[in-house]
ROLO-88295 format. One record per residue (C-alpha): residue number from 1; residue in three letters; chain; x, y, z. Coordinates in nm, 2 decimals, decimal comma. Layout:
! ROLO-88295
+-----+---------+--------+--------+--------+--------+
! num ! residuo ! cadena !      x !      y !      z !
+-----+---------+--------+--------+--------+--------+
! NUM !     ala !      A !      X !      Y !      Z !
...
+-----+---------+--------+--------+--------+--------+
//
This chain:
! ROLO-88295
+-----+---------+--------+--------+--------+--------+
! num ! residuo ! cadena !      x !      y !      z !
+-----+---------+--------+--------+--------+--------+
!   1 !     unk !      A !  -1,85 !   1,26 !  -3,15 !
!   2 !     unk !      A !  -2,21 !   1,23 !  -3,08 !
!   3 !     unk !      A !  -2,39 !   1,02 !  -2,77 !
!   4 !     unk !      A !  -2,39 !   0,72 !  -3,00 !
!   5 !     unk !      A !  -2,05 !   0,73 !  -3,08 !
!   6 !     unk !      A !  -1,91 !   0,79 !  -2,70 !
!   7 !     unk !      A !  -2,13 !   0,53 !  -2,56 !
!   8 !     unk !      A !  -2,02 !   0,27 !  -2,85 !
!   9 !     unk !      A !  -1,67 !   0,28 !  -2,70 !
!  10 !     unk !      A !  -1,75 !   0,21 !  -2,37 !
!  11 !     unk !      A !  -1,59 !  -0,19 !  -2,30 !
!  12 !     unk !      A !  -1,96 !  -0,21 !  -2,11 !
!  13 !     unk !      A !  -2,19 !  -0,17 !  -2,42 !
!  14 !     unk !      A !  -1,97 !  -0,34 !  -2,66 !
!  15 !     unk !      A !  -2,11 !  -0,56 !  -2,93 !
!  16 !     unk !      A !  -2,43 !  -0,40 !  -2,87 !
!  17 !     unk !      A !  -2,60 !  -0,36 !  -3,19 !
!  18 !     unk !      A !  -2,68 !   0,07 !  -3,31 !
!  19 !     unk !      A !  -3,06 !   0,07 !  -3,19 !
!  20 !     unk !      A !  -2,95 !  -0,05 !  -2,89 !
!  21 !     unk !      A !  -2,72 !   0,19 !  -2,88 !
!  22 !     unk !      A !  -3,01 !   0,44 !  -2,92 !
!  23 !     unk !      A !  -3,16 !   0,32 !  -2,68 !
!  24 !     unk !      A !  -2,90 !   0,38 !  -2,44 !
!  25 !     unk !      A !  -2,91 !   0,74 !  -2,59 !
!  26 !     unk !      A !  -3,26 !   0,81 !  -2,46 !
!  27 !     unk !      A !  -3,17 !   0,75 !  -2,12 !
!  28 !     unk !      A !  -2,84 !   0,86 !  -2,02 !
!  29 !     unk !      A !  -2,79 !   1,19 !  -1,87 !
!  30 !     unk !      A !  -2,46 !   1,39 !  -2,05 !
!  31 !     unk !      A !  -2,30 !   1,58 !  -1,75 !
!  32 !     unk !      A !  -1,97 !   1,77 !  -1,72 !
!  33 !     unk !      A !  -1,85 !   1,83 !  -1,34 !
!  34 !     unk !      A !  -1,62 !   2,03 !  -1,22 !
!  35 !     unk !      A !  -1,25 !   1,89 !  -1,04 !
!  36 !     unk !      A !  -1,28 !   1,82 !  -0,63 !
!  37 !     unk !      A !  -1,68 !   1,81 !  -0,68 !
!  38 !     unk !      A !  -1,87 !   1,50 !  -0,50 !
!  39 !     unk !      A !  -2,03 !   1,23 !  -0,73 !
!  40 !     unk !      A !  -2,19 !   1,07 !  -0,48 !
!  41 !     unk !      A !  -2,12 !   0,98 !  -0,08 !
!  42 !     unk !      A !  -2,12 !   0,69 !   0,12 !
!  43 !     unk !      A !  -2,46 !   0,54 !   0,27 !
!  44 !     unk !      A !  -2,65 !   0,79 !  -0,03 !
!  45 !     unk !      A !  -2,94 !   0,55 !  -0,19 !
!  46 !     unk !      A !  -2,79 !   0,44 !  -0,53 !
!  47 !     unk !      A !  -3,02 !   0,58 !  -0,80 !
!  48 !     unk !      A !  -2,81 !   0,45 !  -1,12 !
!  49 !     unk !      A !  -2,43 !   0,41 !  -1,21 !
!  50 !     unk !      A !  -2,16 !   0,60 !  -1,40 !
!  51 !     unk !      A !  -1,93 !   0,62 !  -1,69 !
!  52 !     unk !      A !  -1,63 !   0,84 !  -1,68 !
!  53 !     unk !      A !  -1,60 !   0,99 !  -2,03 !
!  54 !     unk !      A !  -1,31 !   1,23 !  -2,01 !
!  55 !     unk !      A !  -1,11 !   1,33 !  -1,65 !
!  56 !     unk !      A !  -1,07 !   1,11 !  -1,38 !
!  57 !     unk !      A !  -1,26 !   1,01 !  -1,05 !
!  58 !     unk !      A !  -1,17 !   0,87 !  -0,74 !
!  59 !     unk !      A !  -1,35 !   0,64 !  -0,47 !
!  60 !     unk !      A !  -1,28 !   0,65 !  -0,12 !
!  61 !     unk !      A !  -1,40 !   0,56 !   0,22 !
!  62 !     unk !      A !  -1,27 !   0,80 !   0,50 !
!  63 !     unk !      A !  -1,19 !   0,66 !   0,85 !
!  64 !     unk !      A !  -1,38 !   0,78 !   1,14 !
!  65 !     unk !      A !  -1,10 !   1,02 !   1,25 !
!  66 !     unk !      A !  -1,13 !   1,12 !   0,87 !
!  67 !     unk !      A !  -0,84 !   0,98 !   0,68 !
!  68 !     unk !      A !  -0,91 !   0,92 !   0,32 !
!  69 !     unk !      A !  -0,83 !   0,59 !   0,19 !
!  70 !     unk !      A !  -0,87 !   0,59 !  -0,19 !
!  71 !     unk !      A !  -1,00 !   0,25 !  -0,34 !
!  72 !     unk !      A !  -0,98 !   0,33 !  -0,71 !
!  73 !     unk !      A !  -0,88 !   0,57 !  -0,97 !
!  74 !     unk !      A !  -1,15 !   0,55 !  -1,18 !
!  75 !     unk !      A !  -1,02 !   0,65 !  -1,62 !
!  76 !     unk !      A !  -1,23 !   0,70 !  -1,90 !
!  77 !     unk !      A !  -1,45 !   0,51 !  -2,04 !
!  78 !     unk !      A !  -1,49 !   0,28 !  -1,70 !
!  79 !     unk !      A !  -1,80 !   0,29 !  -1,53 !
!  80 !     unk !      A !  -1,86 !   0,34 !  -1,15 !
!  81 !     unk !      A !  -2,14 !   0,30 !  -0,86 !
!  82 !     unk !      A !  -2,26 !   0,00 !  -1,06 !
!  83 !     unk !      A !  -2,32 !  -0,23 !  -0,75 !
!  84 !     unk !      A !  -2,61 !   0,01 !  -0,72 !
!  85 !     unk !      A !  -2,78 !  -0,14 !  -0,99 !
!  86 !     unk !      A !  -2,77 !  -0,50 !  -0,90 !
!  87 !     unk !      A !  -2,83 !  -0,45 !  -0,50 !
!  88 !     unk !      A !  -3,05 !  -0,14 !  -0,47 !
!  89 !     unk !      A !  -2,85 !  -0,12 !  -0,19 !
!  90 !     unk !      A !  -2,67 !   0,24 !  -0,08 !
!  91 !     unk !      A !  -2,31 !   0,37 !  -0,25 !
!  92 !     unk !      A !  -2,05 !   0,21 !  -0,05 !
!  93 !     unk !      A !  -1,81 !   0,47 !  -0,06 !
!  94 !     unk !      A !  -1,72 !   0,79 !  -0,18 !
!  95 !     unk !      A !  -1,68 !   0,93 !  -0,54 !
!  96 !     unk !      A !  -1,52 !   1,27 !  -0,62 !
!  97 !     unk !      A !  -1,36 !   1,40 !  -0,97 !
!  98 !     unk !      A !  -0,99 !   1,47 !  -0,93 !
!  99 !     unk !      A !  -0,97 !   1,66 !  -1,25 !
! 100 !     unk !      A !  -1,27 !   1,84 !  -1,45 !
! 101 !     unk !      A !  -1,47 !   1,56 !  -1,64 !
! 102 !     unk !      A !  -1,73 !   1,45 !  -1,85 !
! 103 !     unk !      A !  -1,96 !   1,19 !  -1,69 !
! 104 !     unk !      A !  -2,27 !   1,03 !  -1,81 !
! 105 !     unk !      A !  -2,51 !   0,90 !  -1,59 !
! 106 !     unk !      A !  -2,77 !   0,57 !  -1,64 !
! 107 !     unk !      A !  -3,05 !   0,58 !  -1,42 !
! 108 !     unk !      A !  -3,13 !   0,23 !  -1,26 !
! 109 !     unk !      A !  -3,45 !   0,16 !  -1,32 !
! 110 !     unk !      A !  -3,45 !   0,23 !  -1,72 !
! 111 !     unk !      A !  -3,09 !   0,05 !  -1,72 !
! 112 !     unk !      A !  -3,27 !  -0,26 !  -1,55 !
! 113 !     unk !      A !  -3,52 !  -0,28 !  -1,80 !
! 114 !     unk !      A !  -3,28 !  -0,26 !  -2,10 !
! 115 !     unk !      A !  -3,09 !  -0,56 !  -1,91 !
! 116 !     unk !      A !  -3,39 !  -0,77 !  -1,94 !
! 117 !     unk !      A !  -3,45 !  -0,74 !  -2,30 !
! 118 !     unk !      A !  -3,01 !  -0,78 !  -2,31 !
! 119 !     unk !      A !  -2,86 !  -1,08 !  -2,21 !
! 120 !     unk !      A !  -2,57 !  -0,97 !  -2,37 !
! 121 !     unk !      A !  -2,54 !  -0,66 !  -2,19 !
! 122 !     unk !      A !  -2,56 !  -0,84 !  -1,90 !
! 123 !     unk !      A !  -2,30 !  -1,04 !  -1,94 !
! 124 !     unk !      A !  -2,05 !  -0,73 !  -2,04 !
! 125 !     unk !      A !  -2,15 !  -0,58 !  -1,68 !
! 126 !     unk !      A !  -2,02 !  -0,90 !  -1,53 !
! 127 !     unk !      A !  -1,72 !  -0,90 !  -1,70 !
! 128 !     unk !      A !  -1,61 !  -0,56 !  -1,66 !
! 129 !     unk !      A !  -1,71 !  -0,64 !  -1,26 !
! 130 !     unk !      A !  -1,54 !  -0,97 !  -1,27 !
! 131 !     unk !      A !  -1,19 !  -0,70 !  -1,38 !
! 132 !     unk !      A !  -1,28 !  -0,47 !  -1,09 !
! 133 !     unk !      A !  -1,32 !  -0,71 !  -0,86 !
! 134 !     unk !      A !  -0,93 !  -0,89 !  -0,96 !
! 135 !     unk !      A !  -0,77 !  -0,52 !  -0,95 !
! 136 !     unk !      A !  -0,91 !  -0,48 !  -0,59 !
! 137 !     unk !      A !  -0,80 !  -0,81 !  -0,45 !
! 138 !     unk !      A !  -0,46 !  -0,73 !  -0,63 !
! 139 !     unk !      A !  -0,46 !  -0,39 !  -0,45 !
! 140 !     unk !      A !  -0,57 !  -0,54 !  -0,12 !
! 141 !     unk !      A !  -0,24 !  -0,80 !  -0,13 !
! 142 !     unk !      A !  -0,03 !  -0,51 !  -0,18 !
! 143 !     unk !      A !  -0,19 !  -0,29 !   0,12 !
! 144 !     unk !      A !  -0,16 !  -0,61 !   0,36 !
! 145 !     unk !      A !   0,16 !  -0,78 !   0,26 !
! 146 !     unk !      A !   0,41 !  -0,52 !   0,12 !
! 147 !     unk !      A !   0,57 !  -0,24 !   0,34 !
! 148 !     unk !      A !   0,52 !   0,12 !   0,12 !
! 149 !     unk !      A !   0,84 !   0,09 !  -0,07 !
! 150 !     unk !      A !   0,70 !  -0,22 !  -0,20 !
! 151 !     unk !      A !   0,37 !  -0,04 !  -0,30 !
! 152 !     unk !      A !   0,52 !   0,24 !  -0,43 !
! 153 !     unk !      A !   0,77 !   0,01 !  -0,65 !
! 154 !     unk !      A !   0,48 !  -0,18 !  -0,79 !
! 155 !     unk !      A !   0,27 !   0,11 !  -0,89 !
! 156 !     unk !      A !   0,55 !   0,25 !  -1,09 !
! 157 !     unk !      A !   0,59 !  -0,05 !  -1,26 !
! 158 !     unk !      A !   0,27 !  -0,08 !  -1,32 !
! 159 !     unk !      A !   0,21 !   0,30 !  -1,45 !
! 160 !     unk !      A !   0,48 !   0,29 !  -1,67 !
! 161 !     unk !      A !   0,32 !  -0,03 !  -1,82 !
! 162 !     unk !      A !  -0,02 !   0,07 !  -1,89 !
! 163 !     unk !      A !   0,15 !   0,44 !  -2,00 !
! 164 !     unk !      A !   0,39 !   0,22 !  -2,27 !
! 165 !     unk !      A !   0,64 !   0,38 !  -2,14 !
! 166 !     unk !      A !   0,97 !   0,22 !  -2,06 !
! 167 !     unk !      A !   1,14 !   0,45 !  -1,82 !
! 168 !     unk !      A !   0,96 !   0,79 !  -1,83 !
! 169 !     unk !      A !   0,60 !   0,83 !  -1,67 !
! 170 !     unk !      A !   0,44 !   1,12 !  -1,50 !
! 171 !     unk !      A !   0,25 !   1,03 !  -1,21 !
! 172 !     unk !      A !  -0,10 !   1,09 !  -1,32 !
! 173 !     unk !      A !  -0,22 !   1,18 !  -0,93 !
! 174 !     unk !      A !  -0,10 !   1,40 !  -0,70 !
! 175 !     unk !      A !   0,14 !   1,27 !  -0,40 !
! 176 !     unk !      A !  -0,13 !   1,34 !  -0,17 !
! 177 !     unk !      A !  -0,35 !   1,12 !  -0,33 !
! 178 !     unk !      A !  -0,11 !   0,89 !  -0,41 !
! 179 !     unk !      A !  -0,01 !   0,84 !  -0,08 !
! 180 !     unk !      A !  -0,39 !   0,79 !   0,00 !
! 181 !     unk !      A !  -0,39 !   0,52 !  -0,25 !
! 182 !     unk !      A !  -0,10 !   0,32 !  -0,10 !
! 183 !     unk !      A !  -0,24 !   0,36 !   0,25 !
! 184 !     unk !      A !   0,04 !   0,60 !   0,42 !
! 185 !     unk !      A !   0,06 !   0,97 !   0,48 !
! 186 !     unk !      A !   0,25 !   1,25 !   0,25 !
! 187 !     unk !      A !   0,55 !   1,26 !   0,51 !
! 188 !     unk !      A !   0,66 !   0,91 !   0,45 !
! 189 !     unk !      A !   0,62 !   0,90 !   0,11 !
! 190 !     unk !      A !   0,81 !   1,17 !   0,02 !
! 191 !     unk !      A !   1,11 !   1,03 !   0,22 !
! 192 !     unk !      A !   1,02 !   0,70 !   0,04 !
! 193 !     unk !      A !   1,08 !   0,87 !  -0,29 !
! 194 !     unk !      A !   1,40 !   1,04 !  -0,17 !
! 195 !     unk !      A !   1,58 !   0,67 !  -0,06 !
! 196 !     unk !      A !   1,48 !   0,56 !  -0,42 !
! 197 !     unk !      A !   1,62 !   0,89 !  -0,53 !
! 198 !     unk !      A !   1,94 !   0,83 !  -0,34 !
! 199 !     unk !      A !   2,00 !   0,45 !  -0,41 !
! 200 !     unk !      A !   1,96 !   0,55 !  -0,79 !
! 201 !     unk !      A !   1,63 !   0,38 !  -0,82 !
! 202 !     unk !      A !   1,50 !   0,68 !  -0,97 !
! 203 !     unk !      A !   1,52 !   1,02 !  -1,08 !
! 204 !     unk !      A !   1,23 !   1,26 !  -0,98 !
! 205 !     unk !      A !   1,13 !   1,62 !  -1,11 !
! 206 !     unk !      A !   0,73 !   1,65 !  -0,95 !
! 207 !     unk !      A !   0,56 !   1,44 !  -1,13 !
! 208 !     unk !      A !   0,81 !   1,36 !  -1,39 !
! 209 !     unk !      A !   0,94 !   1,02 !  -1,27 !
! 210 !     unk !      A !   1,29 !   0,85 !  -1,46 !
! 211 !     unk !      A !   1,34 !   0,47 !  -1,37 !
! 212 !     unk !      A !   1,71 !   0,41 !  -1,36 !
! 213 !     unk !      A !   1,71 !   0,07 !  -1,18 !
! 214 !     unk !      A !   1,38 !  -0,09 !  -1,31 !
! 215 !     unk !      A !   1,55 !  -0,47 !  -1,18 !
! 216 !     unk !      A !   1,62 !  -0,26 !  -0,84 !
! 217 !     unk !      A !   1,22 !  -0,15 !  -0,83 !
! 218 !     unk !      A !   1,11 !  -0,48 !  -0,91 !
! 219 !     unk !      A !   1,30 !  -0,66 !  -0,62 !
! 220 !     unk !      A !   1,18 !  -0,43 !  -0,45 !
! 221 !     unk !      A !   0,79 !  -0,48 !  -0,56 !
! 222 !     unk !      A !   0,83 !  -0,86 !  -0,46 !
! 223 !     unk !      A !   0,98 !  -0,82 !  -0,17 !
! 224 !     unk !      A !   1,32 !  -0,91 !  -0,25 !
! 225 !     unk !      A !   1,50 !  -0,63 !  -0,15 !
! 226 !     unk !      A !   1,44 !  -0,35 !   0,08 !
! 227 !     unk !      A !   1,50 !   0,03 !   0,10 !
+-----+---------+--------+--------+--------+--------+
//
């Protein structure tokens, strides 16, 4: 698939017409980065935003004893660092690839200027930050009201949605940065995992992960029921 093609089905740019689309060509910048590599750090100036094209990419923030706290899990075609563009402030947190991917890169300055002669792009941007901004409040009611069975529960549920599948999933992070993710360490979530395991919530194989009680996970999830 060529530039056009790729950038055509990014949610961001839809409904833009094909010389836009050019357009959009003649300033990206195609990159492929390697997994664990460092996108961009907190307090760096923000020089543009990204799109994830293949692979995945996670932002962070890191405590000041150093305890990573993963914010997002960033898939393909979703674009990231994009507050850059409309605050010409600094990144905010951290962004590293988890696996090897392919990334493109829109410079702020030219993607400013394309803005003003595209209303309609505009108004993608704000939509796709409108979803960002509901996952993160979601994320940040889980963190503060739910003890980390609860999490855990609810991000099952929730991969195995957007993974159409019923009862079999495979946990598409490791358990050290899914632990990260639901704000405890390693140690507790794999005794987390081996209650479930016990009480027949489950069945786990790495990351292979069988629901067996999927009513069981979602009392747990809301609360209703505890480990």
């Amino acid at each position: 698939m060529d530039l056009i093609g790729h950038i055509s089905t990014i949610p961001l740019f839809a409904g833009l017409p094909k010389d836009q689309l050019a357009t959009l060509t003649g300033i990206v910048v195609d990159q492929v980065v390697g997994r664990g590599r460092i996108i961009f750090s907190e307090g760096e100036e923000g020089a543009g935003f990204y799109v994830v094209i293949s692979g995945r990419v996670k932002i962070y923030k890191l405590s000041l004893e150093g305890k990573e706290q993963i914010l997002h899990i960033i898939e393909p075609k979703e674009p990231f660092g994009e507050i850059a563009v409309f605050t010409n402030k600094c990144f905010p947190a951290y962004a590293e690839t988890i696996e090897k991917s392919r990334i493109f890169f829109f410079p702020m300055a030219d993607f400013i200027n394309l803005i003003k002669n595209n209303p309609s792009l505009a108004m993608n941007m704000l939509a796709v930050l409108s979803q960002r901004l509901r996952k993160f409040t979601l994320m940040i009611d889980s963190l503060s009201l739910k003890e980390v069975p609860g999490r855990l529960s609810a991000y099952l549920l929730y991969l195995s949605g957007r993974k159409n599948k019923i009862n079999d999933l495979e946990l598409d992070i490791t358990k050290g940065q899914l632990a990260s993710f639901l704000g405890t360490i390693p140690e507790t979530l794999s005794r987390i995992f081996a209650k479930m395991v016990k009480q027949d919530l489950i069945q786990s194989d790495g990351r292979h992960i069988t629901i067996k009680d999927r009513q069981g996970l979602e009392e747990l999830a809301e609360g209703g029921k505890r480990l």
